[in-house]
C-alpha positions in Angstrom: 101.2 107.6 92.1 101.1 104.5 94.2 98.4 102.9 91.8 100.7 103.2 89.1 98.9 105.2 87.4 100.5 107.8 85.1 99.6 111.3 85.9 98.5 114.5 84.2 99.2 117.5 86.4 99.2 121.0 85.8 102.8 123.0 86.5 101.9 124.9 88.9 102.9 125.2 92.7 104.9 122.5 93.9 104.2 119.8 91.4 106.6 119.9 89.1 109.1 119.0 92.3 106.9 116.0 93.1 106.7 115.0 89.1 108.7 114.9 86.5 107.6 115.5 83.0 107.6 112.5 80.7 108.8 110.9 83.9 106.1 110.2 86.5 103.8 112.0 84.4 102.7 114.6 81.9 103.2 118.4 82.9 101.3 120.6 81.1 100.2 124.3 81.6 96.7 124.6 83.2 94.3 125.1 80.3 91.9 122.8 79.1 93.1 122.0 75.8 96.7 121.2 77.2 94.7 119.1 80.1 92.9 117.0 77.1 95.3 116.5 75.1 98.2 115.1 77.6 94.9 112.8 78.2 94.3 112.0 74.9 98.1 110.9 74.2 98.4 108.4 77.2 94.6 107.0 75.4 96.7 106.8 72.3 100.0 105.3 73.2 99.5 102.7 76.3 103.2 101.8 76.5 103.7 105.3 77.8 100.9 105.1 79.9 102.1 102.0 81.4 105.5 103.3 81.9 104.7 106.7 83.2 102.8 104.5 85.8 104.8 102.2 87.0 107.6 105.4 87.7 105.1 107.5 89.3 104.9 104.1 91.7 108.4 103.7 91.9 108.9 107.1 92.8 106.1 107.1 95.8 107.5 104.1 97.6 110.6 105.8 97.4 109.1 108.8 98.6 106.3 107.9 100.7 106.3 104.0 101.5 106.3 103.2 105.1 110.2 102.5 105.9 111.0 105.7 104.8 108.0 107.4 106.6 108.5 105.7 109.7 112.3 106.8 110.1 111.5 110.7 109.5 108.6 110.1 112.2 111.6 108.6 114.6 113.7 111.2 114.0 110.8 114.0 114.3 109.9 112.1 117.5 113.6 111.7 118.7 114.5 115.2 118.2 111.4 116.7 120.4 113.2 115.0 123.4 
């Protein structure tokens, strides 16, 4: 997600709460044909690709980036005193 790539991800487990379909990424259920053809699309139609990308991006930092991370380890840290 942080290379702003767009993603194809099968809905299983937790995925679907880290990515949103036609969002971040492409959802699709896990068989092969499903698998190529989300791949196929974002081949097809770069816009999409780019855009799905640059969310997926948007969406780590918000996430994941390193403000964000180092508060929850302060407040992990703070609340093992």
């Amino acid at each position: 997600m942080v290379s702003s790539k767009a993603i194809v991800a099968s809905r299983i487990g937790g995925i679907p709460e880290a990515i949103t379909h036609g969002v971040e990424g492409l959802l699709v259920d896990n068989r092969e044909t499903e698998v190529k053809d989300a791949i196929e699309r974002l081949l097809r139609e770069p816009e999409l690709r780019l855009g799905l990308g640059e969310k997926a991006r948007e969406k780590a930092k918000r996430l994941f980036g390193q403000e964000r991370m180092i508060r929850q380890f302060q407040r992990l840290y703070e609340g093992t005193k």
